[in-house]
Every structure is written in structure tokens, then in C-alpha cells.
C-alpha positions in Angstrom: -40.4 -24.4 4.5 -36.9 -24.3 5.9 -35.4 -27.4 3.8 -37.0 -25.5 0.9 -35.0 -22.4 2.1 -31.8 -24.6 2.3 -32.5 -25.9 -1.1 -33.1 -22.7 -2.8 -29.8 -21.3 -1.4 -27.4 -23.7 -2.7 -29.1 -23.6 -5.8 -28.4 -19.7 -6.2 -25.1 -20.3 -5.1 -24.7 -22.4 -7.2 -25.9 -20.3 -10.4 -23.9 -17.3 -9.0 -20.8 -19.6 -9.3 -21.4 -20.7 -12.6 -22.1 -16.9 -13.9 -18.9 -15.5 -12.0 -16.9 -17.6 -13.8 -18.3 -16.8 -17.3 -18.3 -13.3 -16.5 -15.1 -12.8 -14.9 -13.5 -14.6 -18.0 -11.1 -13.2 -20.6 -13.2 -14.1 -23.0 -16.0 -12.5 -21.9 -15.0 -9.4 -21.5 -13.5 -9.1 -24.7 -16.4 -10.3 -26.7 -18.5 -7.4 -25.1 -15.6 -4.9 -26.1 -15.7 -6.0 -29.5 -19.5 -5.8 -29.4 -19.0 -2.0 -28.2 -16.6 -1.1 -30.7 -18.7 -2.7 -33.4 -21.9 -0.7 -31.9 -20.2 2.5 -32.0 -18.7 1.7 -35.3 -22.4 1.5 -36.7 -23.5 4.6 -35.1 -20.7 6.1 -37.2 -21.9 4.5 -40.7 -25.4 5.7 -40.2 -24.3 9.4 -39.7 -23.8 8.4 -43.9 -27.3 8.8 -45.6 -26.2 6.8 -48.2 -25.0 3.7 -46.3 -28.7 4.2 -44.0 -30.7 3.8 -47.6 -28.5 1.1 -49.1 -28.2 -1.4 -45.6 -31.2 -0.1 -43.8 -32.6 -3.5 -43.0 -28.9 -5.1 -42.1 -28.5 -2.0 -39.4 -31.4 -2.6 -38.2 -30.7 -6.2 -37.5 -27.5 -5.4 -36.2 -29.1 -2.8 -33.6 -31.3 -5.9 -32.0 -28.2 -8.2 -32.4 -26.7 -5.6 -29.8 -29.6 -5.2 -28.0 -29.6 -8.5 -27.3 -26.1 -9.2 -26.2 -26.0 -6.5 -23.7 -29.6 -8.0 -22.2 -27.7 -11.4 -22.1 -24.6 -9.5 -20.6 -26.8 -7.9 -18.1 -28.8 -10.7 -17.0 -25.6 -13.1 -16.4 -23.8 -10.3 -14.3 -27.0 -10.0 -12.3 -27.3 -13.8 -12.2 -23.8 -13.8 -10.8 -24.7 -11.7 -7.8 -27.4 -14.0 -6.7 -26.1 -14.5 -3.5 -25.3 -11.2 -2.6 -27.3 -9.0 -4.8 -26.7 -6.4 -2.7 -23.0 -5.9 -4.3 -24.3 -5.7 -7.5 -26.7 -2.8 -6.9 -23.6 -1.0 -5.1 -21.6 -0.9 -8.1 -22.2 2.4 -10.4 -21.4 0.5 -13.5 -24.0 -2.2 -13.4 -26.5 0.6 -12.5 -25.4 2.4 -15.0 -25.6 -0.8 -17.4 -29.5 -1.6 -16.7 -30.3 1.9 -17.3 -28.8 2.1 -20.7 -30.4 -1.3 -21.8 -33.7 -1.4 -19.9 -34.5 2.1 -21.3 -34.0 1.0 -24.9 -37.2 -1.4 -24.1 -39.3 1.7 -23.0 -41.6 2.9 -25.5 -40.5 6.3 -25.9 -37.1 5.5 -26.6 -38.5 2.8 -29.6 -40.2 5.9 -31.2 -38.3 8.5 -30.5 -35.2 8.1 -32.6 -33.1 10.7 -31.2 -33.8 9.2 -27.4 -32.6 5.9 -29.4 -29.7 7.0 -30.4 -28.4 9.1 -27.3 -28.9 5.5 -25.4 -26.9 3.5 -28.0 -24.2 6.4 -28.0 -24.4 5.9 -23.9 -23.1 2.0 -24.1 -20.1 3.3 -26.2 -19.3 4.6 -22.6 -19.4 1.2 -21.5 -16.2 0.6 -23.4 -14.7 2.1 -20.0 -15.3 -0.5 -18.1 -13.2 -2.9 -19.5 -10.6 -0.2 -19.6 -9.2 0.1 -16.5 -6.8 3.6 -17.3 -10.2 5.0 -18.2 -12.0 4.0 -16.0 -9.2 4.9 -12.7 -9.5 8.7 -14.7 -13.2 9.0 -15.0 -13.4 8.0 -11.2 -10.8 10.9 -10.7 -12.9 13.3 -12.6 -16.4 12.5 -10.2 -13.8 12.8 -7.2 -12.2 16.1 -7.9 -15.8 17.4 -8.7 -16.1 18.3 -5.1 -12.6 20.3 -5.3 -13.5 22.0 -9.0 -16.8 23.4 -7.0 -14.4 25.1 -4.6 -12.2 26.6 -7.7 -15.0 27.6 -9.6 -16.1 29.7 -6.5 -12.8 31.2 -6.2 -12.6 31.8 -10.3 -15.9 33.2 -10.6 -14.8 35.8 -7.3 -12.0 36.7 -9.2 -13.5 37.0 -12.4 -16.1 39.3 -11.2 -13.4 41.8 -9.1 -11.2 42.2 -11.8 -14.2 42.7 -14.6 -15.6 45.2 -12.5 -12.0 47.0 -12.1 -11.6 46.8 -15.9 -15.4 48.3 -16.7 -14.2 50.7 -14.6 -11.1 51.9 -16.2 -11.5 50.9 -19.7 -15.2 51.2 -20.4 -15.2 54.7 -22.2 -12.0 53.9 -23.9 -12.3 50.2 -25.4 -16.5 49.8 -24.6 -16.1 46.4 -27.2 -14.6 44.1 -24.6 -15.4 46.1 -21.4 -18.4 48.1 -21.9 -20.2 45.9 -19.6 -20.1 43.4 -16.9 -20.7 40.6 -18.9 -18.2 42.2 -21.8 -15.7 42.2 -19.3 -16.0 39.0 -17.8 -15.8 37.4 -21.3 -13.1 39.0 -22.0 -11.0 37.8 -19.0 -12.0 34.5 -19.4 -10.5 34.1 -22.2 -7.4 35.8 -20.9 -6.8 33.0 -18.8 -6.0 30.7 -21.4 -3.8 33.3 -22.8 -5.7 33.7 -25.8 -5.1 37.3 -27.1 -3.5 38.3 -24.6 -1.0 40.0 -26.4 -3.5 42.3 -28.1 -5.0 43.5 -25.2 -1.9 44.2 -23.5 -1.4 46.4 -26.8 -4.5 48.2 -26.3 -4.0 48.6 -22.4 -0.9 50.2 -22.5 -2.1 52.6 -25.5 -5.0 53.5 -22.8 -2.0 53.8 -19.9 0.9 52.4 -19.0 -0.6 51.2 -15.5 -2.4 48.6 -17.4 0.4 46.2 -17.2 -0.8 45.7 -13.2 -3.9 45.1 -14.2 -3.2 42.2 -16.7 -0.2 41.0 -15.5 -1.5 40.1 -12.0 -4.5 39.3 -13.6 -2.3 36.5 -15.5 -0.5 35.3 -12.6 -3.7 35.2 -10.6 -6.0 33.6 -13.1 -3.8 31.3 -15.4 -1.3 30.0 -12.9 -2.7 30.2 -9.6 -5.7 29.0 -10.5 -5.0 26.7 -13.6 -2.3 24.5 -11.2 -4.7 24.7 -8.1 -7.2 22.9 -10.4 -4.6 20.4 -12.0 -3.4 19.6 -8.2 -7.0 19.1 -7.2 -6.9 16.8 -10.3 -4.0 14.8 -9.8 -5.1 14.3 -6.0 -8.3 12.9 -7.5 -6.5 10.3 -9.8 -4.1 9.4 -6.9 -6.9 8.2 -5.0 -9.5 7.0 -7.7 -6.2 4.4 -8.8 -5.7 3.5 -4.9 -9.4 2.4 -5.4 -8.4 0.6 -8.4 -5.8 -1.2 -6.9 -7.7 -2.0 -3.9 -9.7 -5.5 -4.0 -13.3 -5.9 -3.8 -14.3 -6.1 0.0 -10.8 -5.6 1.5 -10.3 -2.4 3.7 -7.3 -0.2 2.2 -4.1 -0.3 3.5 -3.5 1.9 6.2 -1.2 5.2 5.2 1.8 5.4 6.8 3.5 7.9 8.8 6.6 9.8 8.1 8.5 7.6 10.3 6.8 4.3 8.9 4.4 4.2 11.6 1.2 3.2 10.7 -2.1 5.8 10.5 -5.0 4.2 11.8 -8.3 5.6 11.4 -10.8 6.4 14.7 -12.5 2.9 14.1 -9.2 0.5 13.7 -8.3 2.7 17.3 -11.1 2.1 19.0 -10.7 -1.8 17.9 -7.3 -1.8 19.2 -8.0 0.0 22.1 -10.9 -2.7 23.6 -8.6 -5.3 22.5 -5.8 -4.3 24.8 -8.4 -3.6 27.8 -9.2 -6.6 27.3 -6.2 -8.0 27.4 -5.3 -6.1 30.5 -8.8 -7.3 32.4 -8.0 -11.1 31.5 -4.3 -10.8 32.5 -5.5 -9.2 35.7 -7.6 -12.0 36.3 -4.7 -14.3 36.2 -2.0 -12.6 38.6 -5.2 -12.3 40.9 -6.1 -15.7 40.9 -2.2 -16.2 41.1 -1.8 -14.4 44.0 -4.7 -16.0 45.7 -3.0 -19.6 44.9 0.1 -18.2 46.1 -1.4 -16.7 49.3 -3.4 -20.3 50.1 -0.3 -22.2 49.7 1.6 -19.9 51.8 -1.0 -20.5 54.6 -0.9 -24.3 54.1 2.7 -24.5 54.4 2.5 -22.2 58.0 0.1 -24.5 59.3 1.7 -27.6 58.4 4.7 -27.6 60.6 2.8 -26.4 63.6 0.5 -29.5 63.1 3.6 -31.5 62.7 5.2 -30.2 66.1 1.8 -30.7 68.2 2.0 -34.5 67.0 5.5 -35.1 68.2 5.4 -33.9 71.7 
């Protein structure tokens, strides 16, 4: 049973080698671009009634010919992780991958043809991984998700305090854009882009001239405060999504450094350190007292040496 086990595993090895090294070609990756492209450039020509009538049976050729390069594509990336399938599982993008191909199998997506297309509109997508810009900004966009929660919280806070103040003070006089909550908070959300907003700053100050508080502060609050919190949450995101870019598979990131070009270590690398250098300190320890102990038996030898010497002479 165990040479069987030692046979199997050089074999898989073996087949995981030969896979990596088609799969992590040039070549390969650029023949599964092109057979994107050409997918999504088929979805385009049957959005043409005319074109779906005239080459129905060459499109539908064409969708299996896809089908059955991305089941190819799949299968040799999984192959390639034979001996560690573990990685492949951990990457989004093959999970992502066997979903959009192993649901086009499923009978509900054969006869559904809406289902059918949304799936072969989903491995257009899959252009992104072979585009590593793209990709580096779509993991910035699921990292800063976290940080838009926060700013929607704080957008939706200050959406409602300042419809509220405007159904307040301009309900009776302009009841179209604040005659209710939900009026109101319409209308200020489109404020913040700046759409309009000369218009209502018209109709404000015919209401009162106090008005100008209310949408100027509104403006600074909503469209610049907000706005650049959300782009600095954004750019934080990309910052780190292309340090995860730039980071190799199964290397640790570098370390950050300090203002003074010290190095930042996390609590883990510490603790490492730190039971490194005690034991350090316990072996050197051991050495100076074992020293000392040599040092202490010689020291004894050499007293006792001449008093042996001077008993044999007299």
C-alpha cells in the first residue's frame, strides 16, 4: 500500500509539472484571451436578429467550441494543482472559473436562455485575469467595500438631517422637491453631484436669503467631504490590492518600514524574534557556565599541584 502511495505521488507531481508549464505559458494565456474576446464578440452579433437567423447554426457551434476550451482550460489548471490542490481552491479566480463553466452543464442553464447568456456574459469577466491593471482595481474595489459601508453610513446620516431640515423649511413653499422625506432626500442626492444645483440655489434664495447656509454647507459637507473621503478610502484600497499584486505567491510581504527606516514587524515575526534571542541567551549561558566551571577545575588543579610537588621533595 505505501509503494503504491509513493508511486501515485510522483506521478501527480509529475502531471502537475507538466500542466504548470502549459498553463503558466505565454501562449496560453493569450489563446484564452483571444477565446474571451471572440466569446464576447459573439454575444455582441447575436443582440442582431438578423445575423441570429442567417448563422444560427455557426453560433451555435461556436458557443460549444467555447464551452469546450474553457472545460479544457479549467481541467489543466486543476490538473496543475495536483499536488497541492489546496492552492487552487484558495484562489477566487479559479472558483470563480468552475462556476461559470460547470453551471453552463446544468440543465437549467441549457433551457433557460437568459441563465445561458448571463453565464457566457460572466466569462467576459474572465478577461480580467489576464489583465493584471484590472484585475489589481477590481481587488481594490472588494477591499474598499468594507470602507464604502462606513461612508454610506455617514452619507445616508447626512442625507436624512439635512432632508428633514429642508421639508421643514421649504415644504409649503417648493412641495415638488421637498414635500416629503423621500422628495427631499432625492433631491439632495442629486445635489451632491452638483447637478442643478444652480437652480435650486435660485429657488432657495427667492424663498430667503438664509438658504445659502443650507446648501452651501450642504455642498461642502456632501460633495467634498464626503466625495474625497470615498476616493481616499479608494486609493487606500488600490495601494494595497497592487502590494498584493506585486507580492509573489507564498512569500510573506515585506515588512513596512518605519519613519526612521526601521523595520515594522508584526506581533508574530516579534514573538519569533523574541524566542530566538532567549534562546540564544539560554545557550550562551550554558557556555560561560560550563566555562567557568572549567576555569574553576583548573584553578584547583594548579593549587594542588605544587603542594604535591613540595611534599615530594622534602
Amino acid at each position: 500500500m505505501e509503494m503504491a502511495d509513493r508511486t501515485v505521488a510522483p506521478k501527480a507531481h509529475v502531471l502537475a509539472e507538466g500542466s504548470r508549464r502549459i498553463v503558466e505559458s505565454g501562449w496560453f494565456g493569450m489563446a484564452v484571451f483571444g477565446v474571451i474576446i471572440a466569446n464576447a464578440a459573439v454575444l455582441g452579433v447575436e443582440t442582431y436578429s438578423g445575423a441570429v437567423e442567417r448563422w444560427h447554426t455557426e453560433l451555435k457551434t461556436l458557443e460549444h467550441v467555447f464551452l469546450a476550451v474553457f472545460t479544457v482550460e479549467i481541467l489543466l489548471r486543476a490538473v496543475a494543482h495536483a499536488d497541492r490542490p489546496r492552492d487552487f481552491l484558495r484562489d477566487p479566480w479559479n472558483l470563480f472559473d468552475v462556476a461559470v463553466v460547470v453551471l453552463a452543464f446544468l440543465p437549467i442553464a441549457r433551457e433557460n436562455a437568459t441563465v445561458l447568456r448571463l453565464l457566457r456574459l460572466a466569462r467576459v469577466l474572465r478577461a480580467a485575469r489576464f489583465l493584471p491593471q484590472v484585475r489589481i482595481v477590481l481587488a481594490a474595489i472588494g477591499k474598499s467595500i468594507p470602507g464604502m459601508l462606513s461612508f454610506v453610513l455617514v452619507g445616508t446620516l447626512l442625507l436624512y438631517v439635512y432632508a428633514m431640515v429642508g421639508w421643514v423649511f421649504f415644504a409649503d413653499d417648493d412641495p415638488e422637491h421637498y414635500g416629503s422625506i423621500g422628495r427631499a432626500v432625492l433631491t439632495l442626492f442629486l445635489l451632491i453631484t452638483l447637478d442643478g444645483l444652480g437652480d435650486a440655489v435660485r429657488a432657495g434664495l427667492e424663498i430667503s436669503r438664509w438658504t445659502i447656509v443650507y446648501f452651501g454647507s450642504f455642498v461642502l459637507f456632501g460633495s467634498f467631504v464626503l466625495v474625497n473621503l470615498l476616493i481616499g478610502v479608494v486609493i487606500n484600497s488600490l495601494e494595497e490590492a497592487r502590494q498584493m499584486e506585486s507580492t509573489p505567491a507564498g512569500r510573506p510581504p515585506a515588512a513596512p518600514a518605519g519613519p526612521g527606516g526601521e523595520v515594522l514587524l508584526g506581533g508574530e515575526v516579534l514573538r519569533d524574534r523574541v524566542e530566538t534571542a532567549r534562546r540564544a541567551l539560554d545557550e550562551l549561558q550554558s557556555a560561560l557556565d560550563a566555562a567557568d566551571g572549567t576555569c574553576v577545575c583548573g584553578a584547583v588543579e594548579g593549587r594542588r599541584e605544587p603542594q604535591m610537588t613540595g611534599v615530594s621533595s622534602g
